[in-house]
VOPALUM-188375 format. One record per residue (C-alpha): residue in one letter; y, z, x. Coordinates in steps of 0.001 Angstrom, whole numbers, plus 500000, padded with zeros to 6 digits. Example, Ala and Ser with C-alpha at 12.3 -4.5 7.8 and 13.67 -1.06 7.14 Angstrom:
BEGIN
a495500507800512300
s498940507140513670
! end
This chain:
BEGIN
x579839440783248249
x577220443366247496
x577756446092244784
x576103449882245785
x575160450312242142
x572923453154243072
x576313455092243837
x577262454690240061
x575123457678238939
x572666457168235344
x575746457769232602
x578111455296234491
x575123452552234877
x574545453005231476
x578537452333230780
x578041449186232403
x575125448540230382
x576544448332227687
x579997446673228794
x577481443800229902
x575609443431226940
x579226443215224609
x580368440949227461
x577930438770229380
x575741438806226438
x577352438236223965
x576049441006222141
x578111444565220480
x575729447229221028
x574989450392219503
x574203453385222232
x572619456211221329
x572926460047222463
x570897461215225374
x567654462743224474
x567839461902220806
x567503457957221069
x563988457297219944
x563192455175223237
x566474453030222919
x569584453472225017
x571156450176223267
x570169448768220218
x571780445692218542
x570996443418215148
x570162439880215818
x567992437501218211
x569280436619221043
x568680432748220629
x570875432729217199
x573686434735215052
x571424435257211792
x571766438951211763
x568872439781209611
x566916437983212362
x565606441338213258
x566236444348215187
x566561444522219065
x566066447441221982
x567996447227224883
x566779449709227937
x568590450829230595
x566468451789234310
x568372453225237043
x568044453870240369
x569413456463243121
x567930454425245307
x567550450839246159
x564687449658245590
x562198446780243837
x561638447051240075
x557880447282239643
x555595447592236839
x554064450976237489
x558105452388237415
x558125450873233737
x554769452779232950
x556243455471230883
x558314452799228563
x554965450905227648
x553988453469224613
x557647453568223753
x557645450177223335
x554759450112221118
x556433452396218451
x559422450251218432
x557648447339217811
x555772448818214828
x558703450178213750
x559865446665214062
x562884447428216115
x561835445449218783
x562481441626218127
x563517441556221770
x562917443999224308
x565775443903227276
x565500445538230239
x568885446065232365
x568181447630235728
x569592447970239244
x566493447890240433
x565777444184242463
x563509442482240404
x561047439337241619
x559767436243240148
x555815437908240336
x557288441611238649
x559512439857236373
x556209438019234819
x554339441003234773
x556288443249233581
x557718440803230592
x553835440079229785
x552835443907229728
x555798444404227471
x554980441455225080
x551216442688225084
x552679446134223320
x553918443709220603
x557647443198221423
x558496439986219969
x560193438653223584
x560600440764226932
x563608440545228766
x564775441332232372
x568296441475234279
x567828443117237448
x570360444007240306
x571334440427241598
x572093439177237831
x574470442247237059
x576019441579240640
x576437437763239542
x578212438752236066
x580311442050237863
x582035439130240429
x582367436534237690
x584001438369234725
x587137440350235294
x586922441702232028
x583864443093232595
x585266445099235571
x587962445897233909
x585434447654230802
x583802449656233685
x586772450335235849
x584290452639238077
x583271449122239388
x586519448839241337
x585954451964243427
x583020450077244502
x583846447064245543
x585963445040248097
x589290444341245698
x590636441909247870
x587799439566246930
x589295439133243421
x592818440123244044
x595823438602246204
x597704440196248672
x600525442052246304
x598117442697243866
x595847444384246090
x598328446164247571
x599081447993244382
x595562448329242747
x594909450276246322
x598015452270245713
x596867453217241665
x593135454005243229
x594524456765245927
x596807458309242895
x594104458067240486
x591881460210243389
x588496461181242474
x589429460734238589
x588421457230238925
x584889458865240088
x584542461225237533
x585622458516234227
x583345458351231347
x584018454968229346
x584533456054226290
x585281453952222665
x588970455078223475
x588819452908227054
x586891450105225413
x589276449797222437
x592181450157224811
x590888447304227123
x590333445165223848
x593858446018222301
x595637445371225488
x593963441884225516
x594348440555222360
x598150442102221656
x599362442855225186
x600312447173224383
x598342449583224068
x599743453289222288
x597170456167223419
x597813459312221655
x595954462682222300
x596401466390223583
x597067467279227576
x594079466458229795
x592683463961227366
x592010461374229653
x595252459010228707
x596707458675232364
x593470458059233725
x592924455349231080
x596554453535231708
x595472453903235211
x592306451847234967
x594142449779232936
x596814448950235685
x594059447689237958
x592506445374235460
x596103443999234495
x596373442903238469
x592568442084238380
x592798439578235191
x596456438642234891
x597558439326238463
x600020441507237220
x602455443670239071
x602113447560237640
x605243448851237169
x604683453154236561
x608372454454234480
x609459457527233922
x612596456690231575
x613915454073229437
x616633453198231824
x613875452617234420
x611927450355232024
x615120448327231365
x615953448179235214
x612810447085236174
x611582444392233163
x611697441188235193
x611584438194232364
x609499435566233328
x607259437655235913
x604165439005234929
x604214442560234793
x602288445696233246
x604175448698232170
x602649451996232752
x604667453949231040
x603532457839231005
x605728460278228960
x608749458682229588
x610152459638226460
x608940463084226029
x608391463436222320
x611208460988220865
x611499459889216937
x610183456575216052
x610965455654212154
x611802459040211514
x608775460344212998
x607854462575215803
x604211461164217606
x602495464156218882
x603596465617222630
x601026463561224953
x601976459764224032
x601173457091226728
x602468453294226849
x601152450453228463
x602281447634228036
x601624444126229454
x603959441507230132
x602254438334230790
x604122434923230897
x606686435793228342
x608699433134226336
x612654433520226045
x612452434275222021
x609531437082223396
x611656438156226236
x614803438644223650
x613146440205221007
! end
């Protein structure tokens, strides 16, 4: 299956940029503001090849396309001198180039040698068929750009039922799903919801919270073929919590503003919760 990253549009691409390098790559990265990032759209501490992190500084660089096309050297032209101050600067200890752009053997030579010439320390490039390789292989990955699933075939990674219901949270999610910016919120909700299985997203009307449990839902059936389970009420939640099954709760101001400890949370609390392959003491508790 082929990927129309070109549809993504430059602030989404770069979203996956960085969801790749913290992913595939093994590497957190720091992203910088547009128009006040000193050449860099990604920067992280540390070589590639090791964990010492006073190894030195990296640049990671981010080249999109509207249109499909080969990645050539004269398209990189403009990043040459930019290159050079970052290597002076010595903030250049690898140079990484992430593009949807195809790339060949004969550019990827050239271009890594041009780069290295400017004094980068090493020159790296991940073109269009590497991101495609790493977008179909990591469902975490999709699930930290969630604009990847209005892109693709779904019922490549997901079965029948669980297709069936991603398809169903895409048409309510409409053109939000086009329109979401990943931002730290969505990335520390995907990592929350991972490691402890709930997420609590708290923020004023229009925030973005729906849209995030929504994007959520489809990565639950994506990664833990989960069935979503939207309630409106705690009697709903308790009529539909199936013990045993694997389920994700999307649960979207069910309880208005209700006390919890003797406190009020603020009008606009969301709940998602997943439920995946829970043990009896879990299930009672």
């Amino acid at each position: 299956m082929t990927y129309p990253l070109h549809l993504l549009g430059w602030k989404a691409f770069q979203d996956l940029c960085i969801a790749l390098a913290e992913e595939c790559l093994r590497r957190p990265v720091q992203n910088f503001l547009p128009g006040n990032d000193a050449g860099r759209d990604g920067a992280f501490i540390g070589r590639w090849d090791g964990d010492d992190p006073a190894a030195g500084a990296s640049t990671i660089q981010c080249k999109f396309t509207s249109k499909p096309s080969n990645l050539t050297m004269s398209i990189l032209g403009d990043e040459l001198e930019k290159a050079r101050r970052l290597a002076k600067r010595r903030l250049a200890a690898d140079y990484i180039i992430l593009t949807n752009h195809s790339v060949s053997g004969a550019s990827e030579l050239k271009i890594k040698e041009a780069f290295e010439k400017q004094g980068v320390g090493r020159c790296r490039v991940f073109g269009y068929d590497w991101i495609v390789r790493q977008v179909r292989s990591s469902p975490r990955l999709r699930m930290m750009a969630p604009r990847l699933y209005g892109l693709g075939d779904l019922n490549e990674f997901l079965d029948e039922r669980a297709y069936a219901q991603a398809q169903l949270i895409l048409s309510a999610m409409g053109n939000d799903l086009q329109r979401l910016v990943v931002t730290e919120a969505h990335r520390k909700s995907v990592r929350a919801i991972s490691a402890h299985n709930l997420v609590l997203l708290l923020g004023a009307p229009a925030a973005g919270k729906s849209t995030i449990g929504a994007s959520l839902g489809i990565g639950a059936a994506d990664i833990w073929q989960c069935a979503t389970v939207k309630v409106t009420s705690p009697q709903e939640l308790q009529e539909r919590l199936a013990p045993g099954g694997r389920q994700f709760f999307w649960i979207d101001d069910a309880w208005g503003t209700p006390s919890i400890s003797g406190r009020r949370p603020k009008p606009g609390t969301k709940y998602s919760r997943s439920c995946k392959r829970q043990s009896p003491r879990a299930r009672d508790s």
